[in-house]
N, CA and C atoms of all chains as a GROMACS GRO file, in nm:
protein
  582
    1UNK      N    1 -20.519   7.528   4.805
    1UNK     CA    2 -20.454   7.426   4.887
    1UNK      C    3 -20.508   7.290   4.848
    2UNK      N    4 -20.501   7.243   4.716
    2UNK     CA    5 -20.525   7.143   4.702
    2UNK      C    6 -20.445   7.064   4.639
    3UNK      N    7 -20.417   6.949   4.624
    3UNK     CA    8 -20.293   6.883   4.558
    3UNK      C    9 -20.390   6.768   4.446
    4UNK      N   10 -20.354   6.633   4.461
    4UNK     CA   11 -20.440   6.539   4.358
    4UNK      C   12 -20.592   6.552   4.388
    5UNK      N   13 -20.642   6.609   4.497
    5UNK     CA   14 -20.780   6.568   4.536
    5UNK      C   15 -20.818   6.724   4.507
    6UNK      N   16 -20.954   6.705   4.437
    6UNK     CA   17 -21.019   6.850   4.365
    6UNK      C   18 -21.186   6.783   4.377
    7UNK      N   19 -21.250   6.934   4.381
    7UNK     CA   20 -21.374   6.919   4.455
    7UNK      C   21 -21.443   6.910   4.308
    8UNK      N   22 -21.415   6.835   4.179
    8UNK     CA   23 -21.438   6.831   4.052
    8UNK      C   24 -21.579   6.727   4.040
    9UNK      N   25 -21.602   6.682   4.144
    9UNK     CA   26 -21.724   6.566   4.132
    9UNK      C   27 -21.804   6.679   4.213
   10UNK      N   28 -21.797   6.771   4.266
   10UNK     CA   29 -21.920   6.860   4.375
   10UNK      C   30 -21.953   6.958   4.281
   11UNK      N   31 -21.906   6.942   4.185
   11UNK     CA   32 -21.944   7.118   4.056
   11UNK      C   33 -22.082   7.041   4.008
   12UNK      N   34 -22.143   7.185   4.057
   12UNK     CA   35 -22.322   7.173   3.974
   12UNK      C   36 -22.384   7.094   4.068
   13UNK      N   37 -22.308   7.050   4.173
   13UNK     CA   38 -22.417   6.998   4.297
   13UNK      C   39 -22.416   7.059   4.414
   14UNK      N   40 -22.522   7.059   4.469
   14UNK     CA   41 -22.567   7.128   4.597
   14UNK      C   42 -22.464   7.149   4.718
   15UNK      N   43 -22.369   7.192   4.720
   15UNK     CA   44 -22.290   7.169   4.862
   15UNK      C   45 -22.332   7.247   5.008
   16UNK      N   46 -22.228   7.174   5.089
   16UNK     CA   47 -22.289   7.290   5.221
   16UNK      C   48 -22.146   7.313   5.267
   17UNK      N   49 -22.055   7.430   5.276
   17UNK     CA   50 -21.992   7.492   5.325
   17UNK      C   51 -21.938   7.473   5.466
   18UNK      N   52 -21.858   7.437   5.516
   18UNK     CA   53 -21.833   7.472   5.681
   18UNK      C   54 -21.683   7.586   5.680
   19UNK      N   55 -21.783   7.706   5.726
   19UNK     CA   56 -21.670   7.789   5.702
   19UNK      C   57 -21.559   7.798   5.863
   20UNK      N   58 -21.474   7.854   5.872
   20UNK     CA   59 -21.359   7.853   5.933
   20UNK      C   60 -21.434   7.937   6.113
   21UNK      N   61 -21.578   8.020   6.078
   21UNK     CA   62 -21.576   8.080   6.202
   21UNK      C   63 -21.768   7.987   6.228
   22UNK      N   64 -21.759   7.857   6.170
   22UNK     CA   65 -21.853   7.801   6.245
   22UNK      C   66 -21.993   7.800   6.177
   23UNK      N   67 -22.018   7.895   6.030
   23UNK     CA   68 -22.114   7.902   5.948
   23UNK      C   69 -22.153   7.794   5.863
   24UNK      N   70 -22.255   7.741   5.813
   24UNK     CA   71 -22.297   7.700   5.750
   24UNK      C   72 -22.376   7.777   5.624
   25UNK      N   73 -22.312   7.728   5.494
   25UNK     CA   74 -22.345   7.823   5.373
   25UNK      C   75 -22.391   7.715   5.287
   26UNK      N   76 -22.500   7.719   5.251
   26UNK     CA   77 -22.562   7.605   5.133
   26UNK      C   78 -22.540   7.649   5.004
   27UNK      N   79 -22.527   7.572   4.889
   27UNK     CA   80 -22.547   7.661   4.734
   27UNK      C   81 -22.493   7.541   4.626
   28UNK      N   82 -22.501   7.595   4.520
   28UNK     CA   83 -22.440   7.516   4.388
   28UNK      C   84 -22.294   7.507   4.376
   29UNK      N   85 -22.227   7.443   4.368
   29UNK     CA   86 -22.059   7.471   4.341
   29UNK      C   87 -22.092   7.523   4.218
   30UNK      N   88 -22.038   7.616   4.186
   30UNK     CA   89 -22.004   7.683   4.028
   30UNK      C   90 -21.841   7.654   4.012
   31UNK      N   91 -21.826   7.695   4.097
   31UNK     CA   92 -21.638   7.703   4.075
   31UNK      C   93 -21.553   7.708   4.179
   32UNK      N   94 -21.406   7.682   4.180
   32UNK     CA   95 -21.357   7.653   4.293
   32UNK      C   96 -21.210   7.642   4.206
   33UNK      N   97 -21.090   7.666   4.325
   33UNK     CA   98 -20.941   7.698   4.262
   33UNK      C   99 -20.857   7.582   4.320
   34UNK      N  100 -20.722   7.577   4.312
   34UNK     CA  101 -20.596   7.573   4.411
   34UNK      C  102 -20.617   7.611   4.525
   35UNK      N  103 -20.676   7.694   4.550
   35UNK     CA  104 -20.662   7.744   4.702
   35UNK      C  105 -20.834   7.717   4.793
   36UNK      N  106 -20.910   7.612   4.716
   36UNK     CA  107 -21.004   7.614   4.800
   36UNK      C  108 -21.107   7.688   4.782
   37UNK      N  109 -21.059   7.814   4.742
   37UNK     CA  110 -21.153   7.904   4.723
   37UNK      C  111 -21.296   7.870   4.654
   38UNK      N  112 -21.466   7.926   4.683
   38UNK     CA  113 -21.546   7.848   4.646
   38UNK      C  114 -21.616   7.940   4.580
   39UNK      N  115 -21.706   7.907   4.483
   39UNK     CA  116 -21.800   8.007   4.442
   39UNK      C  117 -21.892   7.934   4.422
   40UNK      N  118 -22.015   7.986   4.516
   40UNK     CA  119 -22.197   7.942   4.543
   40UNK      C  120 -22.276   7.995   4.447
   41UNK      N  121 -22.386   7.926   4.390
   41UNK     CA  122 -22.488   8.029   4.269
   41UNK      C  123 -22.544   7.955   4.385
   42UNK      N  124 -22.692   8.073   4.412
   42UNK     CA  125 -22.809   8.054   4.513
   42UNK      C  126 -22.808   8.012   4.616
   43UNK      N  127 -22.694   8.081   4.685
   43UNK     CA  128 -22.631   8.047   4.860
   43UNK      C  129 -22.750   8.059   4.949
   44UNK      N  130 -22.738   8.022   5.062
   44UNK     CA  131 -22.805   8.067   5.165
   44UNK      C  132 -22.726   7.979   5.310
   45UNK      N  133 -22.741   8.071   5.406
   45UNK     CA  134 -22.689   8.021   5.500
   45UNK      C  135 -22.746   7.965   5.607
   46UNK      N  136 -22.764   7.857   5.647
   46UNK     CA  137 -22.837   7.823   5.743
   46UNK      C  138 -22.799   7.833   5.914
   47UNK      N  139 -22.911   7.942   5.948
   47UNK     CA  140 -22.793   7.976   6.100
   47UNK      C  141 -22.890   7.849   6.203
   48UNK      N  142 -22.806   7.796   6.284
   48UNK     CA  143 -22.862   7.710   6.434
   48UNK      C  144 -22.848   7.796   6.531
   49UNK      N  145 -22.989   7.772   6.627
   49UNK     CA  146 -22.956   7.873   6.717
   49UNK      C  147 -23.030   7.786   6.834
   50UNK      N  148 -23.033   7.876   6.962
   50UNK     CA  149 -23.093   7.771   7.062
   50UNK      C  150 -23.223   7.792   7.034
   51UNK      N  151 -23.337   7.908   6.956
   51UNK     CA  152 -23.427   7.934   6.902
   51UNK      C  153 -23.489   7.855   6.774
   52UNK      N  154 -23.421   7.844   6.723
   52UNK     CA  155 -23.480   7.745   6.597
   52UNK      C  156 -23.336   7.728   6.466
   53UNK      N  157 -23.398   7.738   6.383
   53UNK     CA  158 -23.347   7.763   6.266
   53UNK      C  159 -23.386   7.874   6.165
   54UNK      N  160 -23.278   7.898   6.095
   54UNK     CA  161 -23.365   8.037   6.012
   54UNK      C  162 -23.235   7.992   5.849
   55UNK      N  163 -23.288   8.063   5.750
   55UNK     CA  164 -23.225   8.023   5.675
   55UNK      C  165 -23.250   8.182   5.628
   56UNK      N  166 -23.132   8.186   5.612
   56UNK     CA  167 -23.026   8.340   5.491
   56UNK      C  168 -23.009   8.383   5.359
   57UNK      N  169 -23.065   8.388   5.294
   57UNK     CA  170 -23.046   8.372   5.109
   57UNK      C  171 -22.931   8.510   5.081
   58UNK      N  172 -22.847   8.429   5.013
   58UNK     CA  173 -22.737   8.538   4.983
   58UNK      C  174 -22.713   8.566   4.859
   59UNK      N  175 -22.767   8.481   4.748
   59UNK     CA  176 -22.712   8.533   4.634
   59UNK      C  177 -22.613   8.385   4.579
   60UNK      N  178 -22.549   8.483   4.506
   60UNK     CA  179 -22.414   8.450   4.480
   60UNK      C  180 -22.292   8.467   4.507
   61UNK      N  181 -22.211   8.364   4.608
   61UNK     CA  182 -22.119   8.365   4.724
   61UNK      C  183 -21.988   8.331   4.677
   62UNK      N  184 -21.897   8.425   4.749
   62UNK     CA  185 -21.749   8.359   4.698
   62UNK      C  186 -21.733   8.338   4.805
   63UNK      N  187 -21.677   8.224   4.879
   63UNK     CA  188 -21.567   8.226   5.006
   63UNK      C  189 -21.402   8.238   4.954
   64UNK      N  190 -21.374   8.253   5.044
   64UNK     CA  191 -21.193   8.258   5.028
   64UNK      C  192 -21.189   8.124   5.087
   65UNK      N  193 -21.101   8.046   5.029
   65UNK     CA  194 -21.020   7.892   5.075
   65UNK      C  195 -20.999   7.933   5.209
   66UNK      N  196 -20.882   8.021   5.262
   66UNK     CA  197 -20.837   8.007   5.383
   66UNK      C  198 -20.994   8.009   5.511
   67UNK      N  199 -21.072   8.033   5.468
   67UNK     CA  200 -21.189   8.036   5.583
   67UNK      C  201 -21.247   7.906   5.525
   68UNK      N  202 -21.250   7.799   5.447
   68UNK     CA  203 -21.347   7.721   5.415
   68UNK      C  204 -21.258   7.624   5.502
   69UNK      N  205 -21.387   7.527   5.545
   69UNK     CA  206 -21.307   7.388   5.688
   69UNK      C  207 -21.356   7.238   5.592
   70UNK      N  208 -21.500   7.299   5.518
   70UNK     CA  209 -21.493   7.182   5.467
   70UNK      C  210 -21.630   7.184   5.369
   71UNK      N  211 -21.656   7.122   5.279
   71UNK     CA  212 -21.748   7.113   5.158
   71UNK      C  213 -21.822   6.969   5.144
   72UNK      N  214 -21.893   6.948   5.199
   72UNK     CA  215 -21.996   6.866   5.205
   72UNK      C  216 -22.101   6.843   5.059
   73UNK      N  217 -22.104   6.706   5.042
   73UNK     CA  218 -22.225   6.698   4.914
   73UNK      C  219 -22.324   6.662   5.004
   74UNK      N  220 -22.425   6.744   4.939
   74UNK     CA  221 -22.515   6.755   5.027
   74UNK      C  222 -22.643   6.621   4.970
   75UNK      N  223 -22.676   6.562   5.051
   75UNK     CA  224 -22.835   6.455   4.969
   75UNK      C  225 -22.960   6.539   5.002
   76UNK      N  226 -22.987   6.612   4.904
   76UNK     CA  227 -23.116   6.694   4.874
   76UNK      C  228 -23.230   6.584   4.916
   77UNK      N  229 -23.246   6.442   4.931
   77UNK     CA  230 -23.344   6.387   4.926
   77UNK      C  231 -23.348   6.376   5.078
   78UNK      N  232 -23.283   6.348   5.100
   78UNK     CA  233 -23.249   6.309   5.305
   78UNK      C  234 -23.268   6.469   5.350
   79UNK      N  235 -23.260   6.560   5.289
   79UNK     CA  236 -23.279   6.729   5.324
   79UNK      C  237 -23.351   6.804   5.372
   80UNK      N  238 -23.463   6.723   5.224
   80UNK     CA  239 -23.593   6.767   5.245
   80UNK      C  240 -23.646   6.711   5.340
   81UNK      N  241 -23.633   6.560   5.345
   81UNK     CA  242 -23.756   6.490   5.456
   81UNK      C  243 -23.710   6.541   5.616
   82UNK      N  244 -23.597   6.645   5.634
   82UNK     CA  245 -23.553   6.627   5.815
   82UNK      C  246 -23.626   6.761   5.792
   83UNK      N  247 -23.711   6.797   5.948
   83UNK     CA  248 -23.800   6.892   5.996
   83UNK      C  249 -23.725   6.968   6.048
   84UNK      N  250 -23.629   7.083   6.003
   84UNK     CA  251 -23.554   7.147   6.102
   84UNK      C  252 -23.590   7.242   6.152
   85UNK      N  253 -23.756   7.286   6.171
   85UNK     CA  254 -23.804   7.385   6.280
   85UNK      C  255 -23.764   7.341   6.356
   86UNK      N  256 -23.757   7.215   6.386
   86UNK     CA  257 -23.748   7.180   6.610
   86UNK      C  258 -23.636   7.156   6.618
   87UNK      N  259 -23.478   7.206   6.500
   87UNK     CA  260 -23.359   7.186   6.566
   87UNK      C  261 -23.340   7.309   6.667
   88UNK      N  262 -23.298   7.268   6.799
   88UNK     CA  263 -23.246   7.367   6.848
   88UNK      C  264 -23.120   7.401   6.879
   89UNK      N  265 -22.969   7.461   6.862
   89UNK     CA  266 -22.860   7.371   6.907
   89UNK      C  267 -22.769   7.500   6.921
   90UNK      N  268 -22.714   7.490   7.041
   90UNK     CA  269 -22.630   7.616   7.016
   90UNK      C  270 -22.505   7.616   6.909
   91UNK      N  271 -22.443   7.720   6.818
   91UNK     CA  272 -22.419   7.776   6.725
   91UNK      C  273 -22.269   7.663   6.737
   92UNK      N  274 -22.248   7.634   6.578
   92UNK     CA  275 -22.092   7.588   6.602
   92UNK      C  276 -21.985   7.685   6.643
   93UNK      N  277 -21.890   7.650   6.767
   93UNK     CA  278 -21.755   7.671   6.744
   93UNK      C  279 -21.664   7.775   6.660
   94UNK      N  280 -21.601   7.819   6.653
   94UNK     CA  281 -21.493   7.872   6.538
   94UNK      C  282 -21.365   7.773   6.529
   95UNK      N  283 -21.296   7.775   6.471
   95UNK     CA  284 -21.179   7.730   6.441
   95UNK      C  285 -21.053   7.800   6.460
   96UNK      N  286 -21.012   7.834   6.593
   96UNK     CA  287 -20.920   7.943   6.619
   96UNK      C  288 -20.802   7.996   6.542
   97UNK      N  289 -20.780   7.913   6.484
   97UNK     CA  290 -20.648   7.908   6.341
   97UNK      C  291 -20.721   7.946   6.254
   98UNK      N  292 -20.748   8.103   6.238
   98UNK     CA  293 -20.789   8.161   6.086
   98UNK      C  294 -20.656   8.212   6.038
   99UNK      N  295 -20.615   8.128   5.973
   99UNK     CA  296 -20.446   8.170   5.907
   99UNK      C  297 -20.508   8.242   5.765
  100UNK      N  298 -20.370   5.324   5.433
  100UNK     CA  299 -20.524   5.385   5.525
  100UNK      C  300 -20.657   5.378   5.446
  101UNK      N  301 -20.645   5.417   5.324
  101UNK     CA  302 -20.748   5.499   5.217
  101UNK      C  303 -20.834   5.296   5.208
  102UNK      N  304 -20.990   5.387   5.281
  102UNK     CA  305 -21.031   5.264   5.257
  102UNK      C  306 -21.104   5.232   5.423
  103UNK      N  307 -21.021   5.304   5.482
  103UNK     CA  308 -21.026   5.258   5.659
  103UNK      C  309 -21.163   5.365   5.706
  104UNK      N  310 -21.227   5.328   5.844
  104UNK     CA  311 -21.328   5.431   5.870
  104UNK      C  312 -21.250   5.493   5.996
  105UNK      N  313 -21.245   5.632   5.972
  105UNK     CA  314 -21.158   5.711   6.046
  105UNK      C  315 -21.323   5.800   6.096
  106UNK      N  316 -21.215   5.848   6.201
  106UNK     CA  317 -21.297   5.957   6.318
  106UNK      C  318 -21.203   6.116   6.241
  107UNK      N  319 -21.273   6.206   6.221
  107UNK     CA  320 -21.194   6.338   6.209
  107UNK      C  321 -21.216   6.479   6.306
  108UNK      N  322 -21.155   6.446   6.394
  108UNK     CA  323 -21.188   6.610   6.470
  108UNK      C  324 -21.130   6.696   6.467
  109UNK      N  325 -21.206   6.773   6.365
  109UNK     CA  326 -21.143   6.944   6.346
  109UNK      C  327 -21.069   7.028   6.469
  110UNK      N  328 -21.043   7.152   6.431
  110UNK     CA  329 -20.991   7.240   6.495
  110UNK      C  330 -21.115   7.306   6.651
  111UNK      N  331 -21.253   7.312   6.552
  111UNK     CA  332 -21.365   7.399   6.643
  111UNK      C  333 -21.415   7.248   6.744
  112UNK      N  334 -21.364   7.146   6.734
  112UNK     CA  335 -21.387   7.046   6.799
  112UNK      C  336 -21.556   6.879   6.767
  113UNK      N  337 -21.586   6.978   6.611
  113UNK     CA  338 -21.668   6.913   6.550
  113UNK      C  339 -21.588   6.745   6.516
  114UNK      N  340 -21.659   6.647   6.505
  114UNK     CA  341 -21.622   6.526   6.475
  114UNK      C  342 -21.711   6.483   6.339
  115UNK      N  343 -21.676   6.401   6.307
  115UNK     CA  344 -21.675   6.352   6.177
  115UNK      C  345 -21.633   6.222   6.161
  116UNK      N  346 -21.708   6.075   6.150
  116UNK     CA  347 -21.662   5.963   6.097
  116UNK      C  348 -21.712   5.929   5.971
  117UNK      N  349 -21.616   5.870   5.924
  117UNK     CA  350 -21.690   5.814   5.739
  117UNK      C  351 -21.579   5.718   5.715
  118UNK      N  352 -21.565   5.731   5.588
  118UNK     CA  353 -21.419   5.609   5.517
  118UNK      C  354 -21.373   5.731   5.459
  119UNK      N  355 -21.228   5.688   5.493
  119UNK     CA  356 -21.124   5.751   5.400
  119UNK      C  357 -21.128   5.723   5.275
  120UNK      N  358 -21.188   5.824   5.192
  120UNK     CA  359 -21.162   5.754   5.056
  120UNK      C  360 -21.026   5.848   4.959
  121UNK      N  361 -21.006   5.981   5.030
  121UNK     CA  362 -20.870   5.970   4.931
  121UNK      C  363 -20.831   6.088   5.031
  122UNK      N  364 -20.666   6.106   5.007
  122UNK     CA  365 -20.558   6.214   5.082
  122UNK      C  366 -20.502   6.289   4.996
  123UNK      N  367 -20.413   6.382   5.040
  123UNK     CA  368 -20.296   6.458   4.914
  123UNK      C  369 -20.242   6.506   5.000
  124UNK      N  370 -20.147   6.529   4.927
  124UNK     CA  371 -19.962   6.590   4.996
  124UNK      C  372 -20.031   6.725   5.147
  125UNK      N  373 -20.137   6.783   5.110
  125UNK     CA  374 -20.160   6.889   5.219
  125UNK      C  375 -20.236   6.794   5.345
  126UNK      N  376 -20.264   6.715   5.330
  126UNK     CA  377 -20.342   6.648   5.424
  126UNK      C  378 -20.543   6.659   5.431
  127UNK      N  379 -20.511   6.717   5.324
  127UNK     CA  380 -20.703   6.743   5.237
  127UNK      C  381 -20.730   6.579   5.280
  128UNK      N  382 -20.822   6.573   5.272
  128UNK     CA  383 -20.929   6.459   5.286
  128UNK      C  384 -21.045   6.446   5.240
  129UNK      N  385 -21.127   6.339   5.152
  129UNK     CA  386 -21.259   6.303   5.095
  129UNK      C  387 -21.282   6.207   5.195
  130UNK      N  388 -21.378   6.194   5.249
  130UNK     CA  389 -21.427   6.118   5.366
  130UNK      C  390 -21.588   6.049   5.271
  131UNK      N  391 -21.606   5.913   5.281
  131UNK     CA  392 -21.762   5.877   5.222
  131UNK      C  393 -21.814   5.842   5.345
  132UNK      N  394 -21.966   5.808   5.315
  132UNK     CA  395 -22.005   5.746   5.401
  132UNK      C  396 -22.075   5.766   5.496
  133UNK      N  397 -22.066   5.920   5.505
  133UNK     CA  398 -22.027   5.986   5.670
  133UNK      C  399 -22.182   5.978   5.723
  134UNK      N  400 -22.117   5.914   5.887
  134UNK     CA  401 -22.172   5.869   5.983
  134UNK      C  402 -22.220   5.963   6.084
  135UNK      N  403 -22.312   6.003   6.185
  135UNK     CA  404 -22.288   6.044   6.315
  135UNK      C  405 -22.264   5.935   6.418
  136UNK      N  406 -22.133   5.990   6.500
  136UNK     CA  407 -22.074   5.888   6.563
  136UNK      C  408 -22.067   5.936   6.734
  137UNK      N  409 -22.044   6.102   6.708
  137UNK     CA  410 -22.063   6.123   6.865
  137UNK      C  411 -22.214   6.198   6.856
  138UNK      N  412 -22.279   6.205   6.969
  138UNK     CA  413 -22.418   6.198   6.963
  138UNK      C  414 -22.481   6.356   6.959
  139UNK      N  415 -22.495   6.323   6.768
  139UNK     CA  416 -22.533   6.475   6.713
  139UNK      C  417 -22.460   6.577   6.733
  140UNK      N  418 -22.335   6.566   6.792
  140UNK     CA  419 -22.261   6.730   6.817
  140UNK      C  420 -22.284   6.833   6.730
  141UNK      N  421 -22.303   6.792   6.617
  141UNK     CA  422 -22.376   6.875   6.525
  141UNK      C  423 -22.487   6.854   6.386
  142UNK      N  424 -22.562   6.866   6.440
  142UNK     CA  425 -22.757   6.845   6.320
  142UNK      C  426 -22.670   6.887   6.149
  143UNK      N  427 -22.610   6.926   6.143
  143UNK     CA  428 -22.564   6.925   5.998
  143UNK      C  429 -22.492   6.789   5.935
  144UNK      N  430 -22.493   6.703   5.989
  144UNK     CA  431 -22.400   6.580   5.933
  144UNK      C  432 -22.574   6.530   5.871
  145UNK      N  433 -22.679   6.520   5.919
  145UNK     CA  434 -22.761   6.440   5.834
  145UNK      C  435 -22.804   6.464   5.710
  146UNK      N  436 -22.764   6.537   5.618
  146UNK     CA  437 -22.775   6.572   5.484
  146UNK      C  438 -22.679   6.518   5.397
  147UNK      N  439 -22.526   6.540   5.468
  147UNK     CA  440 -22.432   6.520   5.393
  147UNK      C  441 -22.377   6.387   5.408
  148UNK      N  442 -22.383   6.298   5.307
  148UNK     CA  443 -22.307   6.173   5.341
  148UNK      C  444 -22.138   6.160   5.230
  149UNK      N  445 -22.107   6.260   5.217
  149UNK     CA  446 -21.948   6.242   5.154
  149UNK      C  447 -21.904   6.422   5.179
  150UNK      N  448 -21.760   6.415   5.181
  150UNK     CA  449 -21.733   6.582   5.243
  150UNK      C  450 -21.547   6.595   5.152
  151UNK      N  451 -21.538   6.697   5.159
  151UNK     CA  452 -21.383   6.720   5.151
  151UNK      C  453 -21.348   6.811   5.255
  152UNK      N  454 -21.257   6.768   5.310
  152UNK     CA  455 -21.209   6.853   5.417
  152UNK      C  456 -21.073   6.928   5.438
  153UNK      N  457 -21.076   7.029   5.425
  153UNK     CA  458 -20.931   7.115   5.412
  153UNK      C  459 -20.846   7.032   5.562
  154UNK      N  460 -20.730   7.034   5.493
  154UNK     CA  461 -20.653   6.943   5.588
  154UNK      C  462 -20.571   7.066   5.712
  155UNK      N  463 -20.604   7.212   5.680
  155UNK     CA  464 -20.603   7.307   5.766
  155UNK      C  465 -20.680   7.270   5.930
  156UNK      N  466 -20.763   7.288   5.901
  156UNK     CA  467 -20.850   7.243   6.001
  156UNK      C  468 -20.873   7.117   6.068
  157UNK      N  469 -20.795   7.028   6.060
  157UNK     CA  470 -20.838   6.939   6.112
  157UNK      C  471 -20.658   6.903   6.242
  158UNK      N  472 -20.730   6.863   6.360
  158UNK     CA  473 -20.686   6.842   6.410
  158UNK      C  474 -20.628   6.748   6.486
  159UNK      N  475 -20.730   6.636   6.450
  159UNK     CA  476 -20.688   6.470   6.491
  159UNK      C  477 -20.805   6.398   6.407
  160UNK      N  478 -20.694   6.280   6.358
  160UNK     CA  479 -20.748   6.175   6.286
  160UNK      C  480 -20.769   6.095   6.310
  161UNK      N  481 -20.834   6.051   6.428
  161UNK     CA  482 -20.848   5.886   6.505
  161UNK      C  483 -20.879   5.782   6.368
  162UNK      N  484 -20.767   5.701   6.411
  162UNK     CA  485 -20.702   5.564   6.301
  162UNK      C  486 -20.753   5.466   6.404
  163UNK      N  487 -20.832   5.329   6.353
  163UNK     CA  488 -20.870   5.203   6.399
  163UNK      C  489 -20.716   5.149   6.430
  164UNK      N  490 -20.666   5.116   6.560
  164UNK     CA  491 -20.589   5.065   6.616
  164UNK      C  492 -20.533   4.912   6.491
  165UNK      N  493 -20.600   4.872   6.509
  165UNK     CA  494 -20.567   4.735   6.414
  165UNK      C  495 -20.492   4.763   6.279
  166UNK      N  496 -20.555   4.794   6.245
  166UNK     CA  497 -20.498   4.889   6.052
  166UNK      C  498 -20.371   4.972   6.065
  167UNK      N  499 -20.315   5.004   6.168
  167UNK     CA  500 -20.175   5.048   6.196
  167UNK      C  501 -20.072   4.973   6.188
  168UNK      N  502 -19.969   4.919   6.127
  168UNK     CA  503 -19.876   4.834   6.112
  168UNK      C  504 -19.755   4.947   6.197
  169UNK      N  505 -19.759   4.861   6.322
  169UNK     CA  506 -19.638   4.928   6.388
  169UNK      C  507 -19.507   4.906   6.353
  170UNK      N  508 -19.459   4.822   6.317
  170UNK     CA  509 -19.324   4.791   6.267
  170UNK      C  510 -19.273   4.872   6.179
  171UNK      N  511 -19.407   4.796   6.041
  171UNK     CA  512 -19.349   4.926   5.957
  171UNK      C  513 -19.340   5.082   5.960
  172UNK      N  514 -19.443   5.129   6.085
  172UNK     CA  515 -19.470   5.224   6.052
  172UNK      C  516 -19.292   5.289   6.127
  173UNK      N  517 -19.274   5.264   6.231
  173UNK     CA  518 -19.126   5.262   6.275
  173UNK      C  519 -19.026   5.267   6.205
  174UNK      N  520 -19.011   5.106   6.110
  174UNK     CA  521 -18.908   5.129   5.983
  174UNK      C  522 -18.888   5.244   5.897
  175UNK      N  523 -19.015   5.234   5.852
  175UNK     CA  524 -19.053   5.372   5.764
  175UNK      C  525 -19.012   5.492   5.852
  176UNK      N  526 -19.050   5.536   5.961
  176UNK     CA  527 -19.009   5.644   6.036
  176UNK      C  528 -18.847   5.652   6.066
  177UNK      N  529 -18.770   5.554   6.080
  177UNK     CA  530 -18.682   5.538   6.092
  177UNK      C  531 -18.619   5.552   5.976
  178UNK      N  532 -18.631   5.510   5.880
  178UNK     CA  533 -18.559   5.529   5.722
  178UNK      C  534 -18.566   5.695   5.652
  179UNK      N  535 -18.684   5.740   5.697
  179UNK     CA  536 -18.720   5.877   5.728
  179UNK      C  537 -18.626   5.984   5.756
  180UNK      N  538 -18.550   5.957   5.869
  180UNK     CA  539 -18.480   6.017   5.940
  180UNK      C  540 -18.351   6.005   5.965
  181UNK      N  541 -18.301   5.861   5.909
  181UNK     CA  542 -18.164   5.857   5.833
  181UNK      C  543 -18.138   5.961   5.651
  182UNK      N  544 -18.233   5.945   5.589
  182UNK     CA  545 -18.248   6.002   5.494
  182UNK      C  546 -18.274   6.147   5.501
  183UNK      N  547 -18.312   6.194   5.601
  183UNK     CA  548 -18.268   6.347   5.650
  183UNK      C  549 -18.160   6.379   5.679
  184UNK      N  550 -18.096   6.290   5.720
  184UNK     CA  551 -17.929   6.306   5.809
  184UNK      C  552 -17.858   6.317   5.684
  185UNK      N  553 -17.878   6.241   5.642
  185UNK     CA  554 -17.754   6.181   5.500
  185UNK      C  555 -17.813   6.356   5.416
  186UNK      N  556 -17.917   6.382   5.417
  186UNK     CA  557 -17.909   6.502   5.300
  186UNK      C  558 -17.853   6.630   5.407
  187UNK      N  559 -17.870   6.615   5.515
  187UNK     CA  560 -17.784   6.709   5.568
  187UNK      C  561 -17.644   6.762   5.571
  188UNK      N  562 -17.599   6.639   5.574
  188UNK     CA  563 -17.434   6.615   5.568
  188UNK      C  564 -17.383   6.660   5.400
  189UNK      N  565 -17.470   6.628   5.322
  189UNK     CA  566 -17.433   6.589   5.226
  189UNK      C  567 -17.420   6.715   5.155
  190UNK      N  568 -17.528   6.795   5.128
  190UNK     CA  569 -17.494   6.960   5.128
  190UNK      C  570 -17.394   7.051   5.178
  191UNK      N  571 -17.350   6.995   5.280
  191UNK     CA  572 -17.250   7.039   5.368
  191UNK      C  573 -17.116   6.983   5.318
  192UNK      N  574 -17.079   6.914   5.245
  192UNK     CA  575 -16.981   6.839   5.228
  192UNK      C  576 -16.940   6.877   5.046
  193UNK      N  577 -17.094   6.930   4.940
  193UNK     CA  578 -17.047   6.937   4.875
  193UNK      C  579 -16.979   7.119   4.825
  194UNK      N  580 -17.044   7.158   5.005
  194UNK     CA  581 -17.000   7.372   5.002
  194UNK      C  582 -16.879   7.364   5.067
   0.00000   0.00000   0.00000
């Protein structure tokens, strides 16, 4: 689902994922289609909870386009310096339109 | 628009302000810039300062009042919708 605008400047940089049911997925863009669709080298997901934070290592991630909400470049430098032991926050939302 | 600092609130009710920096025919969006504007609704905006956003998900685009050209935007809407009529008829006229 993409027309003139392509995620061609986020390949080989760090993105963060906002998937369709409220996840957050960190990783490398490797690749990505027409339809959104994404592929992560050295994913991990970062879950928020009212407990802390915890982070997920997944590998190497495909999402499907229709669940991705949005692809963020991420600033690795602003990343590192935020302390996110003391986030506490309850979990995002879903996006009720999983078409 | 492209250029303007828009508000974007998704579908799950997350917000999002930055600058419009580009659109396409699906309603995708590159947003720079990006701000927190309502207070932290969500701890993930401070990493990311530019995003693309599937134009699926999103559910309102709060536009700066000023940067709206009402007239035209009317004309244009209006020329819109004569130009629907006329291709309506017009199919019809040549079966």
């Amino acid at each position: 689902m993409s027309g003139n605008l392509t995620l061609d400047s986020y390949i080989g940089k760090v993105v963060q994922v906002m998937t369709c049911d409220g996840r957050q997925v960190f990783g490398t863009l490797e690749g990505y289609d027409h339809s959104t669709n994404v592929v992560l080298q050295d994913a991990s997901e970062r879950v928020f909870s009212t407990d802390g934070v915890t982070n997920v290592p997944l590998g190497i991630y495909m999402i499907r386009g229709d669940n991705v909400a949005c692809v963020g470049e991420v600033d690795t430098e602003l990343d590192n310096r935020i302390d996110f032991e003391n986030v506490t926050v309850p979990p995002l939302g879903a996006i009720w339109e999983m078409n | 628009m492209v250029g303007k600092e828009v508000i974007v609130e998704f579908k799950n009710d997350f917000m999002l302000t930055g600058t419009l920096h580009s659109v396409d025919q699906y309603l995708n969006m590159k947003v720079t810039d990006i701000s927190v504007h309502n207070p932290e609704k969500y701890p993930y905006m401070i990493s990311v300062k530019n995003a693309f956003i599937r134009g699926s998900v999103i559910r309102y685009v709060h536009l700066p009042t000023e940067s709206v050209n009402f007239p035209l935007l009317q004309d244009s809407t209006r020329k819109e919708i004569m130009n629907n009529r006329k291709e309506k008829k017009a199919p019809a006229a040549e079966a």
